[in-house]
C-alpha positions as CSV (number, residue, x, y, z in Angstrom):
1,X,0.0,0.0,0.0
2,X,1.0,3.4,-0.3
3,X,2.0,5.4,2.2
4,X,1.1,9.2,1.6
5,X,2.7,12.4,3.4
6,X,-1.1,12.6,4.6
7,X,-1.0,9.8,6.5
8,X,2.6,10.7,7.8
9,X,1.1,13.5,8.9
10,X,-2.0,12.5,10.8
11,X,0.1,9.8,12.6
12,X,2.9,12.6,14.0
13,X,0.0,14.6,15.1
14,X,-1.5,12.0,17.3
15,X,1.9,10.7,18.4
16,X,4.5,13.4,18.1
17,X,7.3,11.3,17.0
18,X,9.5,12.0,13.8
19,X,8.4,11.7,10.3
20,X,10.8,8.5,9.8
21,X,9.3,6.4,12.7
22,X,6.2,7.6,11.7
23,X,6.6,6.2,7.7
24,X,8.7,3.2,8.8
25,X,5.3,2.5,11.2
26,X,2.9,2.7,8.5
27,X,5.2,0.9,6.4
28,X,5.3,-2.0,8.2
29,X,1.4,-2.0,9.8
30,X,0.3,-1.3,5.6
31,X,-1.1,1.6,6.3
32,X,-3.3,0.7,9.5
33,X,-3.2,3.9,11.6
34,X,-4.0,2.0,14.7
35,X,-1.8,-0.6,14.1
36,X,0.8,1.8,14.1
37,X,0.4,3.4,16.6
38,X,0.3,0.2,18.4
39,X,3.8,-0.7,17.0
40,X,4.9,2.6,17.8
41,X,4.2,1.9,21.2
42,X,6.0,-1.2,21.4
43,X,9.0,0.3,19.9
44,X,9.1,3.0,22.5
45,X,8.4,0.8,25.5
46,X,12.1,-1.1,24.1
47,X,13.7,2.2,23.4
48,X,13.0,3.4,27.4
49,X,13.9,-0.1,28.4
50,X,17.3,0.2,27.0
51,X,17.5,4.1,28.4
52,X,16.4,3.2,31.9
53,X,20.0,2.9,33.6
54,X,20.8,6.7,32.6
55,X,21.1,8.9,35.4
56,X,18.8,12.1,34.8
57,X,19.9,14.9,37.3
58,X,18.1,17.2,35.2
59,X,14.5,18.4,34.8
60,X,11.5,20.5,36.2
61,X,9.2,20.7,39.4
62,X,6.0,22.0,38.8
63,X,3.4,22.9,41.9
64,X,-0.5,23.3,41.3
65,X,-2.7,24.7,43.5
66,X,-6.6,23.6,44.3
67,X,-9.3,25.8,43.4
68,X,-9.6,27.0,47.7
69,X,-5.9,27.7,47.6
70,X,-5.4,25.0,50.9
71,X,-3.9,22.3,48.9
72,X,-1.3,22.2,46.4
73,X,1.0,19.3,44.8
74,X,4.3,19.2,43.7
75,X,6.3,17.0,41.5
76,X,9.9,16.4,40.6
77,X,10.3,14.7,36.9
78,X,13.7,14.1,35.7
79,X,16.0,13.8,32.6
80,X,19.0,13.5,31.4
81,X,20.0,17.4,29.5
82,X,18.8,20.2,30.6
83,X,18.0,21.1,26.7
84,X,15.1,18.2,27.2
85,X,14.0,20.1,30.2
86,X,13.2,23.0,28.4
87,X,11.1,21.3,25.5
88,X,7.6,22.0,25.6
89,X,6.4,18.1,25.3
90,X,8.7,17.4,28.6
91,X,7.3,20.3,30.0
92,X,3.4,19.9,29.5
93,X,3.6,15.8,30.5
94,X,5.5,17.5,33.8
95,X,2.3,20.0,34.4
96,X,-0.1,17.0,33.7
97,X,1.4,15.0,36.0
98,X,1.2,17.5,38.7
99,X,-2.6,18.2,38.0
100,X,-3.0,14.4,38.7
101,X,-1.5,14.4,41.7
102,X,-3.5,16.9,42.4
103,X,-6.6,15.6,41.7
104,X,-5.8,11.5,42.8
105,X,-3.7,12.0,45.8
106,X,-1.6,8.7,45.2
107,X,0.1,7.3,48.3
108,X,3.4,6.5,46.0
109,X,5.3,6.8,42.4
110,X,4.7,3.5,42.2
111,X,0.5,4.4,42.4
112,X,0.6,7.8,40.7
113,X,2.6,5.9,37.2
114,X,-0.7,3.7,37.0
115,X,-3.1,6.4,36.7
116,X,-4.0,7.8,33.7
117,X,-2.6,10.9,32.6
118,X,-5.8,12.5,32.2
119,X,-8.9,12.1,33.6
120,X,-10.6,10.7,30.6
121,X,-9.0,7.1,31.5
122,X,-6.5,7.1,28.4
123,X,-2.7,6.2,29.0
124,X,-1.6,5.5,31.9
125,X,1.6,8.0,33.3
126,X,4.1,5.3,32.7
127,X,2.8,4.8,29.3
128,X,3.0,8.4,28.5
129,X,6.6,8.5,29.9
130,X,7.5,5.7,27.7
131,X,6.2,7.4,24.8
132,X,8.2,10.7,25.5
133,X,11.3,8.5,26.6
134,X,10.8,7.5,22.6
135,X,10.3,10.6,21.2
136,X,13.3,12.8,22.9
137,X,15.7,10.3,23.3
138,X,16.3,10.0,26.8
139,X,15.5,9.0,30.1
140,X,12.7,10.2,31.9
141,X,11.6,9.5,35.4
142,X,8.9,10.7,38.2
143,X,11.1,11.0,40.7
144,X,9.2,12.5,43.9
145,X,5.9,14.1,44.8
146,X,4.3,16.1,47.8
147,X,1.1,17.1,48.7
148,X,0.5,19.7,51.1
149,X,-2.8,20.4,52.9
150,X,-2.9,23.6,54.9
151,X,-3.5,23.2,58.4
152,X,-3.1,27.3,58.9
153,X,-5.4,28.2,56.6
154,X,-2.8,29.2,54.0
155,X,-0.3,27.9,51.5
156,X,2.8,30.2,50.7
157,X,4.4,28.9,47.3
158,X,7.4,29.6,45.4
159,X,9.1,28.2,42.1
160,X,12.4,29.4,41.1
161,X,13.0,28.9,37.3
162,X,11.2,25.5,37.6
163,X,14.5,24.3,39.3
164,X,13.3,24.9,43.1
165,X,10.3,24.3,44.9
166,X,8.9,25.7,47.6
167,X,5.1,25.2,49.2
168,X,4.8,26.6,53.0
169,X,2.1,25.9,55.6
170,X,1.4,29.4,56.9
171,X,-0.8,30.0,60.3
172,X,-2.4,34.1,60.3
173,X,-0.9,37.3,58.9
174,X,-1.1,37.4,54.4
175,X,0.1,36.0,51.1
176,X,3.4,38.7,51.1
177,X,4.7,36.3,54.3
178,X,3.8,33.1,53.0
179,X,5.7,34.0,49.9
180,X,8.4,35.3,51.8
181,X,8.8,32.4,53.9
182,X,8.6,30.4,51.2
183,X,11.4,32.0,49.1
184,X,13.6,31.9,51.9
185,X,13.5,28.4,52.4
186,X,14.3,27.7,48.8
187,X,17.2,29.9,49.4
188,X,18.4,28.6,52.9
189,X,17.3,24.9,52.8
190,X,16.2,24.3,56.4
191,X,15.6,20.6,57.2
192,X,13.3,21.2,59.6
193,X,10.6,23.9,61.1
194,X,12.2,24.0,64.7
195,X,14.6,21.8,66.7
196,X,11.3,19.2,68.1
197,X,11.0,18.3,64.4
198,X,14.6,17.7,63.4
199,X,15.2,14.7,62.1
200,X,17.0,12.4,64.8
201,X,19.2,11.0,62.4
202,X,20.5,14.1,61.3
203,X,20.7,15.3,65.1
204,X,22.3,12.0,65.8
205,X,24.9,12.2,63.1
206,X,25.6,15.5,63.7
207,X,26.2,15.3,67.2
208,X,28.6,12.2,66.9
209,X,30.8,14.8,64.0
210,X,30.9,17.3,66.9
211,X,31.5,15.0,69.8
212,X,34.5,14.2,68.0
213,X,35.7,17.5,67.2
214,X,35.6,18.5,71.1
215,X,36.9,15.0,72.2
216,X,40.2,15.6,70.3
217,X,40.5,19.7,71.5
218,X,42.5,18.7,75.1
219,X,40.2,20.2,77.1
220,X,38.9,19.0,80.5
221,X,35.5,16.9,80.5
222,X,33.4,19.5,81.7
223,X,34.8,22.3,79.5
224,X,33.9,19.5,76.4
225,X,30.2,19.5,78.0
226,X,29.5,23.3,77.2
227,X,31.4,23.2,73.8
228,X,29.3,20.1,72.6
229,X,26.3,21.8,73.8
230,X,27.4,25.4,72.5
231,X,28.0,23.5,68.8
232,X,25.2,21.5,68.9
233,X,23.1,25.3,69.4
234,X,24.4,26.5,66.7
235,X,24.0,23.4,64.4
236,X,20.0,23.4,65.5
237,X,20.1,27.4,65.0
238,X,21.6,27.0,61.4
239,X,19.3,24.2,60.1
240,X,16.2,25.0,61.8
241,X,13.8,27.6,59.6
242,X,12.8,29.5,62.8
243,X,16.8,29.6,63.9
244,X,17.9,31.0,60.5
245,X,18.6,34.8,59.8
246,X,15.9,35.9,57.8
247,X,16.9,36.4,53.8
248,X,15.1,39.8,53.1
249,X,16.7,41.1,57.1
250,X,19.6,39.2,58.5
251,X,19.7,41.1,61.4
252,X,16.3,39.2,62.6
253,X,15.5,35.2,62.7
254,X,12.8,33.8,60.8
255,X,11.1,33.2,63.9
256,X,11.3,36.6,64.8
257,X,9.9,38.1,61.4
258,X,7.1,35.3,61.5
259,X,6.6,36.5,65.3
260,X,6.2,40.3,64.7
261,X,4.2,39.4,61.4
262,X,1.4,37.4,63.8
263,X,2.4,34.6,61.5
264,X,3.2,30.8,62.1
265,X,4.8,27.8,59.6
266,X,3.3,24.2,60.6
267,X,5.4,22.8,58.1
268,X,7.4,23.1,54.5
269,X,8.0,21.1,51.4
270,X,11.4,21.8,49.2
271,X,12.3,20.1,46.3
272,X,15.5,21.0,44.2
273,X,16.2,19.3,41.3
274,X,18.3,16.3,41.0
275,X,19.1,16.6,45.0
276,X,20.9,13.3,45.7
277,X,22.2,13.0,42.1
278,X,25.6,12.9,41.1
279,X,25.9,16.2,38.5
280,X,27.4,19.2,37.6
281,X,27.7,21.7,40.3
282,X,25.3,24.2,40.3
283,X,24.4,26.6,43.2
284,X,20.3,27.3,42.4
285,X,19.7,28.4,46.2
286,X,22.1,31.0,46.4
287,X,20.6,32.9,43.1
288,X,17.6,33.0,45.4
289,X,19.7,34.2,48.0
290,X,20.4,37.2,45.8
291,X,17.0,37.3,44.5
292,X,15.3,37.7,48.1
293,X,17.9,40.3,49.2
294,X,17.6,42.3,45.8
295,X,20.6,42.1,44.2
């Protein structure tokens, strides 16, 4: 049968590959659009097999709000150049997935993959991502999600350049705080509101560094007491969100600022992407840092 650039063309538009793949698909289904597309879809669930071992440290978080403004989601998808970050296919299946998350409230990535993309029961998420895996030519992965209901009564969100991702639980005082608090937190990555919700293992590991540092400085047992206890201050003061100068007025904590605002955080979610992923170095927080103070 003969395959005509009309048919070429009405196959790219419902799939979005390349005009080769496209020809070589009718070609061998003889001109059976479905069948193509079925073949098509085989042949990009072998290509992502093949590209699942890559490491992608690049990609985009996207955050989505609800209609009442109390619950938003966020979502870290990954891959492999930051030139496939920026393409618009990439970037739309990124904002879908968020609206699904959203919307479904999966307990896991392992859940959210087996929904379908949109809520008209089509492809599921992992079929999609297999599909775009095809298309761009590399790896693609949904790495993490959050979804944050406010308890306060309001969300404070911030996204810097798609790279960081902030979304704040904010008790009282207005949206100019929540934001606030939110971009400083993208810039000063505190692992925890205040020291009663530090992690213990990072308390734990931290403590054993210090211990060591004192045991080795000669001085007499009790003297090691008060300089554990001084460093271990200044570790919680550092780390801790309320503890932290605050970006826009280092001369005041965070705590301080949320204090004279009549505000309160009950919690934070931060995403950066490709945290935990061997890559190029590449400082996103402080270019907040200078964003929040105005330079």
């Amino acid at each position: 049968m003969r395959i005509t650039a009309a048919m070429v063309k009405e196959l790219r538009e419902r799939t979005g590959a390349g005009m080769m793949d496209c020809k070589r698909a009718l070609t061998e289904s003889e001109g059976d659009l479905d069948k193509a597309i079925e073949l098509m879809r085989l042949s990009g669930q072998a290509k992502a097999d093949k590209k699942a071992g890559r490491i992608t440290a690049e990609g985009v978080i996207a955050i989505r709000k609800d209609e009442s403004g109390r619950r938003a989601a966020m979502v870290e998808v990954n891959c492999e150049t930051d030139f496939v970050a920026k393409e618009s296919a990439f970037r739309g299946f990124v904002d879908a997935v968020c609206t699904r998350v959203l919307a479904a409230n999966p307990s896991s990535v392992e859940e959210l993959v087996a929904i379908p993309l949109d809520d008209q029961g089509g492809a599921s998420i992992e079929e999609e991502r297999r599909g775009l895996v095809a298309r761009v030519g590399e790896n693609i992965s949904v790495r993490r999600f959050a979804v944050v209901d406010s308890r306060g009564g309001r969300l404070g969100i911030y996204l810097h350049d798609t790279r960081i991702g902030v979304v704040v639980d904010v008790e009282g005082s207005d949206d100019v705080v929540a934001r606030d608090i939110a971009m400083h937190v993208a810039a000063s990555r505190p692992v925890a509101v205040a020291e009663p919700d530090m992690p213990q293992d990072v308390l734990r590991r931290e403590r054993d560094i210090l211990e060591a540092q004192v045991a080795g400085s000669g001085k007499p047992p009790e003297i090691q007491e008060k300089m554990l206890a001084g460093r271990v201050a200044k570790f919680l003061k550092e780390v801790t969100l309320l503890g932290q100068p605050f970006v826009k007025d280092p001369d005041r904590s965070v705590g301080e600022y949320l204090s004279a605002s009549g505000a309160a955080v009950r919690g934070f979610e931060r995403f950066e992407v490709g945290e935990g992923i061997e890559k190029k170095a590449e400082n996103f927080a402080e270019e907040v840092m200078a964003q929040a103070r105005g330079h």
